[in-house]
VOZATI-482529 format. One record per atom (N, C-alpha, C, O): z, x, y; residue in three letters. Coordinates in steps of 0.2 Angstrom, whole numbers, padded with zeros to 4 digits, always signed. Last residue first. Layout:
<recs>
ZXYALA/...
</recs>
This chain:
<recs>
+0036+0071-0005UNK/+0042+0075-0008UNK/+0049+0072-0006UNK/+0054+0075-0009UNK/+0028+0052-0010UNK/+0033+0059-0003UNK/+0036+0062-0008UNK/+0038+0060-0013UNK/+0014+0047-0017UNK/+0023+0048-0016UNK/+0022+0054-0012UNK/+0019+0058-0011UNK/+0001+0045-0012UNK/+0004+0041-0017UNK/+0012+0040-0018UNK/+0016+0035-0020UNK/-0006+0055-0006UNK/-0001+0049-0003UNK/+0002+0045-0007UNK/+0005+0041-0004UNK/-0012+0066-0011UNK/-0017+0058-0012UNK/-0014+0054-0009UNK/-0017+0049-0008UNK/-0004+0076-0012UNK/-0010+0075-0009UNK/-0014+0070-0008UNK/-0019+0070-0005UNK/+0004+0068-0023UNK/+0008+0070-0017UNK/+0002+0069-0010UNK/+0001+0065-0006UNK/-0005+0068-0036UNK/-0001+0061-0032UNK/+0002+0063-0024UNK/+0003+0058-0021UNK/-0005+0080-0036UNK/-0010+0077-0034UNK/-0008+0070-0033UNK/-0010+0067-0028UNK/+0007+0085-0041UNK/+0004+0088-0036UNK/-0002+0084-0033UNK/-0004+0085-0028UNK/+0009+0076-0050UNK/+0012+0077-0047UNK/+0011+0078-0039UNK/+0012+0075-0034UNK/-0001+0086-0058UNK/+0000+0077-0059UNK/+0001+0075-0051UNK/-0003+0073-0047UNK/+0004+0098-0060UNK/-0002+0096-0057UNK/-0003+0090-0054UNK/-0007+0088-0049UNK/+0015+0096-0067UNK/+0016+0099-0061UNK/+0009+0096-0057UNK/+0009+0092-0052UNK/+0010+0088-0080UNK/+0015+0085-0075UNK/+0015+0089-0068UNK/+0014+0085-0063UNK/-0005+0096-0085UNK/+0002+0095-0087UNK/+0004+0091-0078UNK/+0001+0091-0073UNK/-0017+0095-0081UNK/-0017+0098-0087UNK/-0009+0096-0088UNK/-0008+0094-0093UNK/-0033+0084-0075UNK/-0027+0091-0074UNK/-0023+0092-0080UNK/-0025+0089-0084UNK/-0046+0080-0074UNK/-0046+0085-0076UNK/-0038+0090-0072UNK/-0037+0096-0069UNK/-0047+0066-0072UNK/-0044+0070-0064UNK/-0045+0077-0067UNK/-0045+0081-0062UNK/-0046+0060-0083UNK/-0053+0058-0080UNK/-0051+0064-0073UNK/-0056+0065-0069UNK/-0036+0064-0091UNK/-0045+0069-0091UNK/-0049+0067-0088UNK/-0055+0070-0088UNK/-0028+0060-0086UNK/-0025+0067-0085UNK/-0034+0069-0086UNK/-0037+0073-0083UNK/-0031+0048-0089UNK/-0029+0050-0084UNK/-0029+0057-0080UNK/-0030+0058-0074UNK/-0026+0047-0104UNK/-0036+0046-0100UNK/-0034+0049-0093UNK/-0037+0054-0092UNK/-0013+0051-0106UNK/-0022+0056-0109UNK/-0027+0054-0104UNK/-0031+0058-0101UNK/-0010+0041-0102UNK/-0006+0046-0097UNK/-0012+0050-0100UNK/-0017+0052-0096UNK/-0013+0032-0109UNK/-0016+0030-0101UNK/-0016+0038-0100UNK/-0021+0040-0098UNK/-0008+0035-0120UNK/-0013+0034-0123UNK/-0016+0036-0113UNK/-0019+0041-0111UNK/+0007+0032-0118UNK/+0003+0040-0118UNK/-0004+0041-0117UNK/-0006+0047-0115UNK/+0007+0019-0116UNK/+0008+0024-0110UNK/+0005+0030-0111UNK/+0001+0033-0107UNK/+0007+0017-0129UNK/+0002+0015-0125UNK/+0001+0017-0116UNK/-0003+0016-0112UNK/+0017+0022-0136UNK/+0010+0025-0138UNK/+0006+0023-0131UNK/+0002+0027-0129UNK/+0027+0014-0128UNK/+0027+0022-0129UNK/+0020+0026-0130UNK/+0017+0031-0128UNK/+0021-0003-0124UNK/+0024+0003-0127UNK/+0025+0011-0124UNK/+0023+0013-0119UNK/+0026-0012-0107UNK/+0020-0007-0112UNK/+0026-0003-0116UNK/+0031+0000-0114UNK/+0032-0013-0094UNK/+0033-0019-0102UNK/+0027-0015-0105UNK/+0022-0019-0106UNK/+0031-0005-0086UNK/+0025-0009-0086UNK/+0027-0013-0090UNK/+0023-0018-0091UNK/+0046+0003-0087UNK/+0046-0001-0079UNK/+0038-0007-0082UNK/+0038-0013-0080UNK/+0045+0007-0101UNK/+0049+0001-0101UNK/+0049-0004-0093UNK/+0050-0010-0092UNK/+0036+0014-0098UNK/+0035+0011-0104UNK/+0037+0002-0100UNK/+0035-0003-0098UNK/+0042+0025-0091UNK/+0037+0019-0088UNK/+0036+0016-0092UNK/+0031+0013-0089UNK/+0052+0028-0098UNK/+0054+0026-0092UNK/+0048+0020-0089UNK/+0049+0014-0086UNK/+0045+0035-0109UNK/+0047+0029-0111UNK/+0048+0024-0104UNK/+0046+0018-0104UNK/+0039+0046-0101UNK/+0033+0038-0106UNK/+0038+0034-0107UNK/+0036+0028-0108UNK/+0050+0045-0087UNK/+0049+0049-0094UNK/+0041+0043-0097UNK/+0040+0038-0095UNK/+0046+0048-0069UNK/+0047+0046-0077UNK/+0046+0048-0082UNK/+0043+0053-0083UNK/+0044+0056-0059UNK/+0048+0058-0063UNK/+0048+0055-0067UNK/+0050+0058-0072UNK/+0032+0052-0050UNK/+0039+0051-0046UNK/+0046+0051-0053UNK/+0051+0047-0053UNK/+0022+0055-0060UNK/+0023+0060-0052UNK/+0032+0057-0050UNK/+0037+0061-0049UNK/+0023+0042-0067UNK/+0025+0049-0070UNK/+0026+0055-0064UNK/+0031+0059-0065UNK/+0022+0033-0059UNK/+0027+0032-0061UNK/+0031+0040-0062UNK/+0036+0042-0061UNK/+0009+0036-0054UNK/+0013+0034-0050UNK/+0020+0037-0052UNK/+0024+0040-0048UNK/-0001+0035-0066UNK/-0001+0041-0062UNK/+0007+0040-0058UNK/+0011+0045-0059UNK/+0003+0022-0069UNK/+0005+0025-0075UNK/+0006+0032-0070UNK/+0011+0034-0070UNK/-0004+0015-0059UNK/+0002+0014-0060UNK/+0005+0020-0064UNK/+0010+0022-0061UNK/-0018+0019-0062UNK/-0016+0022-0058UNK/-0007+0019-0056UNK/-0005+0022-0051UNK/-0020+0015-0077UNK/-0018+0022-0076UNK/-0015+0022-0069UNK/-0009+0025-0069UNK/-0021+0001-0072UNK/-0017+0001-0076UNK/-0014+0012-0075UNK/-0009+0015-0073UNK/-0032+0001-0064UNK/-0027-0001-0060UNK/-0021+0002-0066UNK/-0017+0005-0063UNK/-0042+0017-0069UNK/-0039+0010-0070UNK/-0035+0008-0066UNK/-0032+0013-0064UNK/-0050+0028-0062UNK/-0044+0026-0065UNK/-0044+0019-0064UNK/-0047+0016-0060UNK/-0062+0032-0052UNK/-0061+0033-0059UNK/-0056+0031-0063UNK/-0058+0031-0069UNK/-0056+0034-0039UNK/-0060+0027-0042UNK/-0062+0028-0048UNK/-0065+0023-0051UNK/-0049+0045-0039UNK/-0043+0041-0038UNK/-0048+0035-0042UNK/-0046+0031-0046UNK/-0060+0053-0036UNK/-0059+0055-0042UNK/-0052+0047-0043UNK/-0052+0044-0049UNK/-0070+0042-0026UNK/-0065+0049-0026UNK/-0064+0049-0034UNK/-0067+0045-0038UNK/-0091+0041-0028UNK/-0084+0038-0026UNK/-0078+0045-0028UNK/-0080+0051-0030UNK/-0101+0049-0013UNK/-0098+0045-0018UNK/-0092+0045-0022UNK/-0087+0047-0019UNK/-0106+0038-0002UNK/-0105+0044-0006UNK/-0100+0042-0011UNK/-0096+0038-0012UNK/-0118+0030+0013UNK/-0118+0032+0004UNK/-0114+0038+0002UNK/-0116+0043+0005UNK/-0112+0025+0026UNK/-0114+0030+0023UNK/-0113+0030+0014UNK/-0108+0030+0011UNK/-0103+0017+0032UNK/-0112+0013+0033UNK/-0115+0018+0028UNK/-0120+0017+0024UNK/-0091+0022+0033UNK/-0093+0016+0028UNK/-0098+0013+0028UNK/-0099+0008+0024UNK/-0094+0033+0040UNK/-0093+0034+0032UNK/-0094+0029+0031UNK/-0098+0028+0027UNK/-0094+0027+0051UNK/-0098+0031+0050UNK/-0098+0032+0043UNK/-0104+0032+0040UNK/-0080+0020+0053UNK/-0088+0016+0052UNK/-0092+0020+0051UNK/-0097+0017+0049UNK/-0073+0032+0052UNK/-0073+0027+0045UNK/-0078+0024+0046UNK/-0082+0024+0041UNK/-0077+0037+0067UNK/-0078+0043+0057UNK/-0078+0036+0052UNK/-0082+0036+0048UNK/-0071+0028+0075UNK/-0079+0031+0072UNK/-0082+0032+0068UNK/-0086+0029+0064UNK/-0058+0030+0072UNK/-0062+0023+0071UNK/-0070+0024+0069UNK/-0073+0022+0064UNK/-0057+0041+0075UNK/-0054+0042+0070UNK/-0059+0033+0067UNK/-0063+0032+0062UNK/-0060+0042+0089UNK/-0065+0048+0086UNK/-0063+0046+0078UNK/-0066+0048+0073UNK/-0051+0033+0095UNK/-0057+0030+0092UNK/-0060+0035+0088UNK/-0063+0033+0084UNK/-0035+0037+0086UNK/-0038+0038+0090UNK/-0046+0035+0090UNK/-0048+0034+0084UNK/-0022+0025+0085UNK/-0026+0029+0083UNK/-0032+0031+0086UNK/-0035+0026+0089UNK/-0012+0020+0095UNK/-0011+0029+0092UNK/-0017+0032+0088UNK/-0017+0038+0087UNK/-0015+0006+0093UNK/-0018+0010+0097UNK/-0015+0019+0097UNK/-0018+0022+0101UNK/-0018+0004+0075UNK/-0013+0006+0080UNK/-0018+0007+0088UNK/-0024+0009+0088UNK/-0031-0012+0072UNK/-0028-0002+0074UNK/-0025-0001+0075UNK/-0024-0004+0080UNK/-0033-0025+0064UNK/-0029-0022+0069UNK/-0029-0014+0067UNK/-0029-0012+0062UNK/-0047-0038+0064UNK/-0044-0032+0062UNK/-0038-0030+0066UNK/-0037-0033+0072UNK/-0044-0057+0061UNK/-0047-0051+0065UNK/-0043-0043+0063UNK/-0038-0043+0060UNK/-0037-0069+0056UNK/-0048-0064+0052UNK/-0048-0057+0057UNK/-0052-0052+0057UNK/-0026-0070+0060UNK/-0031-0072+0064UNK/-0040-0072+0062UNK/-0045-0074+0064UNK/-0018-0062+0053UNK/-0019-0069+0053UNK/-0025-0071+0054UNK/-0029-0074+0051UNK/-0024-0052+0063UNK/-0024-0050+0055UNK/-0022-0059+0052UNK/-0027-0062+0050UNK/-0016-0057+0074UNK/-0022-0055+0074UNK/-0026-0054+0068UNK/-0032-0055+0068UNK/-0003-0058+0072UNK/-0007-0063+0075UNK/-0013-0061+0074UNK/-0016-0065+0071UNK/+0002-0045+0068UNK/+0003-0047+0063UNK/-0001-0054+0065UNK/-0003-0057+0060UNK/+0000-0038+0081UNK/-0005-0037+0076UNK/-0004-0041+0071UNK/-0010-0042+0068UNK/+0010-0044+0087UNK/+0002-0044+0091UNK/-0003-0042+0083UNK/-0008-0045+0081UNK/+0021-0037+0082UNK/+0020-0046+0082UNK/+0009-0048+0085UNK/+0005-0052+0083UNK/+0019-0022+0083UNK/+0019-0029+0078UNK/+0018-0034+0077UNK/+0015-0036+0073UNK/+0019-0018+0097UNK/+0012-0021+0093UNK/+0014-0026+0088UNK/+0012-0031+0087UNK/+0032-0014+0100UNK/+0026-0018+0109UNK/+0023-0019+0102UNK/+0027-0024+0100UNK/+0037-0009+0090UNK/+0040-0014+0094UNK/+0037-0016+0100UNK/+0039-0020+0104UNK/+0026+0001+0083UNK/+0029-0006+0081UNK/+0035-0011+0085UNK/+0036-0017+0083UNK/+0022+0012+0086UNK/+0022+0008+0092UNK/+0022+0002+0088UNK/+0018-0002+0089UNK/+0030+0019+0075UNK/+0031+0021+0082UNK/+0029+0017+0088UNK/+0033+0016+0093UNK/+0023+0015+0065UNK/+0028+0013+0066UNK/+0031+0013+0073UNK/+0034+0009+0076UNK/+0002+0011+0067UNK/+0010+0017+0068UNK/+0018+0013+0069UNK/+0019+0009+0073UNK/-0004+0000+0058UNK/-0001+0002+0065UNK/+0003+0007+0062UNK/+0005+0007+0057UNK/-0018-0009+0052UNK/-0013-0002+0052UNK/-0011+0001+0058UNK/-0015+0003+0062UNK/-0026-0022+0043UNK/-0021-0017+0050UNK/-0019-0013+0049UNK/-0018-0012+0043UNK/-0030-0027+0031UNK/-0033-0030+0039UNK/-0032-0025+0045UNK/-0035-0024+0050UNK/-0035-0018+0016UNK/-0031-0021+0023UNK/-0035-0021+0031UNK/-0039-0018+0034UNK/-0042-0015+0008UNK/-0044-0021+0009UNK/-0038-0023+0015UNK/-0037-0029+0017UNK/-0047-0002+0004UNK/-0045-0006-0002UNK/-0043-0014+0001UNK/-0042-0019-0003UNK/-0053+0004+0014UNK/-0058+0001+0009UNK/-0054-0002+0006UNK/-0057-0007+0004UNK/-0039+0006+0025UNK/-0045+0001+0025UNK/-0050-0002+0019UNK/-0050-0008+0018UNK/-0032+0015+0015UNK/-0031+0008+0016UNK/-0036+0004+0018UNK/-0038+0000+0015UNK/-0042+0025+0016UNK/-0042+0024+0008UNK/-0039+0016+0011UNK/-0042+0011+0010UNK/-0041+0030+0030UNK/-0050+0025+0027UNK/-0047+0023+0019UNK/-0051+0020+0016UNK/-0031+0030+0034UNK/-0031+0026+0037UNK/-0038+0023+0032UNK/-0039+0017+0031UNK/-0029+0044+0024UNK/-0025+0038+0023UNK/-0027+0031+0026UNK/-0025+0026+0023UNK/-0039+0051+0032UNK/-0040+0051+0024UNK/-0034+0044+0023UNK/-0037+0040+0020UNK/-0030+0052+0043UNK/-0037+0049+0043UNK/-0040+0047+0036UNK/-0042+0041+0035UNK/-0016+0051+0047UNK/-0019+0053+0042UNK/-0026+0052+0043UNK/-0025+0046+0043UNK/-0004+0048+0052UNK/-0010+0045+0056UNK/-0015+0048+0053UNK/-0020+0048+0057UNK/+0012+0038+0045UNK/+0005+0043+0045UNK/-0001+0040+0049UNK/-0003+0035+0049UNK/+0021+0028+0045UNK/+0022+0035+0049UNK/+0015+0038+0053UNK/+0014+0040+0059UNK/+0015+0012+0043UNK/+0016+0018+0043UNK/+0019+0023+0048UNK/+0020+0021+0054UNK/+0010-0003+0041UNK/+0016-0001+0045UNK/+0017+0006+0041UNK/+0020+0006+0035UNK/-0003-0013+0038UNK/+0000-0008+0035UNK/+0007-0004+0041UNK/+0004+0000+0045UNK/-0006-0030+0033UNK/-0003-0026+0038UNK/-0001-0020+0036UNK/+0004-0021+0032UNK/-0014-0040+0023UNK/-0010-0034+0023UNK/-0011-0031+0031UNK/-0016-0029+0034UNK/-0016-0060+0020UNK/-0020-0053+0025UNK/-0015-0048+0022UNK/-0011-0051+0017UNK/-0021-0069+0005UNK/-0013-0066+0011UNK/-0018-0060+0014UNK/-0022-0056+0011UNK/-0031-0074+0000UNK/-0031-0077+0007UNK/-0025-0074+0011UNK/-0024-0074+0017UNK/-0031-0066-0011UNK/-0035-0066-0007UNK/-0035-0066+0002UNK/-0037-0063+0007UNK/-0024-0062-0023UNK/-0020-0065-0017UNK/-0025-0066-0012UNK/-0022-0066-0007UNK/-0029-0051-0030UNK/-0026-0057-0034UNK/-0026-0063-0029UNK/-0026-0069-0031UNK/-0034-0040-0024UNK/-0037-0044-0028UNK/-0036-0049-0030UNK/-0040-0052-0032UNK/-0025-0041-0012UNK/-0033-0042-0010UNK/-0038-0044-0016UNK/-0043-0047-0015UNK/-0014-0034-0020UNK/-0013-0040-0017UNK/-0020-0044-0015UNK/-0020-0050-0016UNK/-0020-0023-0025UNK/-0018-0029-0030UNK/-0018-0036-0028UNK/-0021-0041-0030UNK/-0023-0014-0014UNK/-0027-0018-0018UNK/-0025-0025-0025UNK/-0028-0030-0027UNK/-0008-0013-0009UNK/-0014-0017-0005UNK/-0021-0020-0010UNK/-0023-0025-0011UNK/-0003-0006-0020UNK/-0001-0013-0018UNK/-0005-0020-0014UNK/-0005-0026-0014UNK/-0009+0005-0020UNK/-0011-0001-0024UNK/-0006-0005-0024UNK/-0006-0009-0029UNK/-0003+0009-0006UNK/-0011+0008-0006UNK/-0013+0003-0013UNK/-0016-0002-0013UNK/+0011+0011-0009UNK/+0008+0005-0004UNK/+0000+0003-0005UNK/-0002-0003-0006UNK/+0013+0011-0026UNK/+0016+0014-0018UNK/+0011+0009-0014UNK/+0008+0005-0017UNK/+0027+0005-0034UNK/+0021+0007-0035UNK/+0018+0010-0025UNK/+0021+0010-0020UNK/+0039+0015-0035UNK/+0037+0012-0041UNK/+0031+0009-0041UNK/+0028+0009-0047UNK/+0041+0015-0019UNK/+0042+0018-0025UNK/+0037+0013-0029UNK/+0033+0009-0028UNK/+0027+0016-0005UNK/+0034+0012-0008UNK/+0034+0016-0016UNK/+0029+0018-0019UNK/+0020+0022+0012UNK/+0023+0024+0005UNK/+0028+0020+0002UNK/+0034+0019+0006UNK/+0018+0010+0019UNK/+0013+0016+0016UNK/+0014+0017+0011UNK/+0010+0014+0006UNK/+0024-0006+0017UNK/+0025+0001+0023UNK/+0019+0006+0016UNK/+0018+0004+0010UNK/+0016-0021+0025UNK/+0018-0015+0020UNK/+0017-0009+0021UNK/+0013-0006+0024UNK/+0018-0038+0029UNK/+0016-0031+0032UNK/+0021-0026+0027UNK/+0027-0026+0026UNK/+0006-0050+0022UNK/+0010-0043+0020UNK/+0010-0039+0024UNK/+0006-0035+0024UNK/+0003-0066+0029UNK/+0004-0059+0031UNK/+0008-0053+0026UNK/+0014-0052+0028UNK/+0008-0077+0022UNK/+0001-0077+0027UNK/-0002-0069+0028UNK/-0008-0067+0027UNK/+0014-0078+0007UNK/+0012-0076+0012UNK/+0007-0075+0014UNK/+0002-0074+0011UNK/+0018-0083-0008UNK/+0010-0085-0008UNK/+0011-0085+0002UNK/+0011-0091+0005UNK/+0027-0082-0015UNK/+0029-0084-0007UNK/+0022-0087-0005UNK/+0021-0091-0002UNK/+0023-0076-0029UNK/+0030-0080-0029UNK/+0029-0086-0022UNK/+0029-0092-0023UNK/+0015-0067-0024UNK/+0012-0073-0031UNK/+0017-0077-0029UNK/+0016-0083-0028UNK/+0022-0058-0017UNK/+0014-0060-0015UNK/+0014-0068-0018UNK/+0014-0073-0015UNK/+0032-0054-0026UNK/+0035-0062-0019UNK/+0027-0063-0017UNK/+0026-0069-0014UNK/+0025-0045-0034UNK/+0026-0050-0035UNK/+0028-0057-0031UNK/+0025-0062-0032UNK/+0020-0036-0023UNK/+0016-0038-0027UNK/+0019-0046-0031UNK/+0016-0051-0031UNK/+0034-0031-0020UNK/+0029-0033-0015UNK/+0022-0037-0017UNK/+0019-0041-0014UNK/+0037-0026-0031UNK/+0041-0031-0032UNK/+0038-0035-0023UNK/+0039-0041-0021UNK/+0030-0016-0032UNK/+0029-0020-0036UNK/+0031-0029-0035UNK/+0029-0035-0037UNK/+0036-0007-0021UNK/+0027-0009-0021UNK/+0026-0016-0028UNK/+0021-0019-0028UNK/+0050-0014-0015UNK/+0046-0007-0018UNK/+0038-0009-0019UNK/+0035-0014-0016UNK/+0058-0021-0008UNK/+0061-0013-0005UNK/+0057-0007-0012UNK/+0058-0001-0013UNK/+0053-0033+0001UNK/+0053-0032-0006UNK/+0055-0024-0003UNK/+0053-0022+0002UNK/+0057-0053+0009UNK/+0056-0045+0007UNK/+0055-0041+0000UNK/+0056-0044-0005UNK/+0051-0070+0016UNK/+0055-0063+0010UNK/+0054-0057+0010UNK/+0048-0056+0012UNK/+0046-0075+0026UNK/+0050-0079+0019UNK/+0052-0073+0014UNK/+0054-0073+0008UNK/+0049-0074+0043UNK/+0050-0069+0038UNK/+0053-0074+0032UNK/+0059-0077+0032UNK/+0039-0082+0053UNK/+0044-0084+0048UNK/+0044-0079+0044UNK/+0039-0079+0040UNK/+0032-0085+0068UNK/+0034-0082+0064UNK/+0038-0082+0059UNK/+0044-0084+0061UNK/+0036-0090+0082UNK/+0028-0092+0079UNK/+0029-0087+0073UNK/+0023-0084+0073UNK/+0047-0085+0089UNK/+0047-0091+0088UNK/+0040-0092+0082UNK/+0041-0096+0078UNK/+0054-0068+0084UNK/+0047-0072+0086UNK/+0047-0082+0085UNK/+0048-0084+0079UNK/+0065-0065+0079UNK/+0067-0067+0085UNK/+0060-0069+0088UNK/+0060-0072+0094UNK/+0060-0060+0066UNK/+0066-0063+0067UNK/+0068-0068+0074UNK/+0072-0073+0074UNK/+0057-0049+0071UNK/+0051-0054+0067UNK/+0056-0060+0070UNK/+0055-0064+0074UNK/+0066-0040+0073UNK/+0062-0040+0078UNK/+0058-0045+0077UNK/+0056-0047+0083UNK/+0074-0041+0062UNK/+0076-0044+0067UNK/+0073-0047+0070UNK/+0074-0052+0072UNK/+0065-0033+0051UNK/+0066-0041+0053UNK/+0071-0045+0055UNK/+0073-0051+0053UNK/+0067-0020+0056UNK/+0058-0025+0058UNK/+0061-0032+0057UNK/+0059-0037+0061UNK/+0076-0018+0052UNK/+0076-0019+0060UNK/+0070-0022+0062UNK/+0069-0026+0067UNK/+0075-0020+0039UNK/+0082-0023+0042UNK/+0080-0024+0049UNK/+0080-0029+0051UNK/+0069-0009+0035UNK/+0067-0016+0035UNK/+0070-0021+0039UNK/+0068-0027+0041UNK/+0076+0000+0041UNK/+0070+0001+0043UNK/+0073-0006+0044UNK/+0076-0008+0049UNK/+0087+0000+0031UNK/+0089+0000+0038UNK/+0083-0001+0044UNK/+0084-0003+0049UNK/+0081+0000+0020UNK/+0083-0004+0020UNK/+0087-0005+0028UNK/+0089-0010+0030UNK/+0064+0008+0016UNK/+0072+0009+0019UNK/+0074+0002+0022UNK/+0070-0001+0025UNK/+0054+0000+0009UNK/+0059+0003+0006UNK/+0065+0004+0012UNK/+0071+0002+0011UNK/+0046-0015+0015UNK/+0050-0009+0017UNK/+0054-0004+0011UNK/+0059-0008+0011UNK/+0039-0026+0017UNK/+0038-0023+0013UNK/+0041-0018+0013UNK/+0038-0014+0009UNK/+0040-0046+0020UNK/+0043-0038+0023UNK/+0042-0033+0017UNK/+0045-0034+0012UNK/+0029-0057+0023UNK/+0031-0054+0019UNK/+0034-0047+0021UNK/+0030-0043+0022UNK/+0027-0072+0034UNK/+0025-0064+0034UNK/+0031-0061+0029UNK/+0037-0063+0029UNK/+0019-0087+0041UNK/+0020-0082+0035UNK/+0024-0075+0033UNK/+0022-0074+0027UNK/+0018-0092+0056UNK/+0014-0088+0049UNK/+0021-0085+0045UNK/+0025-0082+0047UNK/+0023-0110+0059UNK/+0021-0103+0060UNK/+0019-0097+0054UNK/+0019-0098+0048UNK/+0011-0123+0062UNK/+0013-0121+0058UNK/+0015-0110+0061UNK/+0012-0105+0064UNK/+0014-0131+0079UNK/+0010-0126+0076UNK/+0014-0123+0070UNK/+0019-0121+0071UNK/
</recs>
């Protein structure tokens, strides 16, 4: 039996390191690569063309949640496992709509990992079981429900990098240089952006990227 797949997404490097020991000693398993930020988890997607992304939450430069969309858009056939702290509810339904299979608590990552990373292979969904069903509910209950979309689905993939970069301290050039994009054409994003979410300067930016889970203080 061919074994799966699986793409290591971690920024801490002592984390990733333990998860893929833990993978490491699954016979039906092959860890073909890692990545220590959300871009470059995006990239080995295209590069390793994996069975399985398992990706932590939060990652720099680009963070986890539009990493899950990129990869679901571009990468179809790779599932996303999400390996998180957060039992956030708001966080569990933004990864589900953008197109991940799973989401486990870190905490129960050495009984569930290998179980879920089988299962999300498999077409089948995964939960942590940390998560509560009252939380399972609420998302089927909103996903059968009409409303409307967040201020985050107003943004281009392209702004919502651009939001990313600038909350976690960039200068327009800094991110200029991380998208291969001009100076003018950063700013140009960094304007639509700021008016599609109606906020006024970097503090607010910031502030709302923190709120949204896009970066940790």
């Amino acid at each position: 039996m061919n074994k799966i797949k699986v793409l290591l997404a971690e920024d801490h490097t002592i984390v990733r390191k333990g998860i893929r020991s833990l993978l490491d000693s699954e016979p039906t398993i092959e860890v073909v690569g890692e990545a220590e930020n959300g871009r470059i988890a995006v990239e080995k997607t295209e590069q390793l063309r994996p069975d399985v992304v398992v990706l932590d939450h939060t990652m720099p430069v680009l963070n986890g949640l539009e990493a899950t969309r990129q990869i679901r858009k571009y990468y179809p056939a790779t599932r996303v496992l999400i390996l998180t702290m957060h039992t956030n509810e708001e966080y569990i339904f933004q990864f589900l709509q953008a197109g991940a299979a799973g989401y486990l608590v870190k905490q129960s990552a050495p009984t569930d990992l290998v179980a879920a990373i089988h299962a999300v292979h498999a077409g089948q969904s995964f939960l942590s079981p940390l998560i509560s069903k009252t939380v399972i509910d609420e998302y089927l209950r909103q996903a059968g429900a009409a409303h409307p979309n967040s201020d985050e689905d107003k943004l281009t993939l392209r702004e919502r990098e651009v939001l990313q970069l600038l909350a976690e301290g960039c200068s327009n050039r800094q991110v200029a240089e991380q998208l291969h994009l001009s100076v003018k054409t950063v700013g140009v994003h960094r304007l639509h952006l700021m008016e599609k979410l109606g906020l006024h300067d970097i503090t607010e930016l910031t502030k709302y990227a923190i709120r949204k889970g896009m970066i940790e203080v």
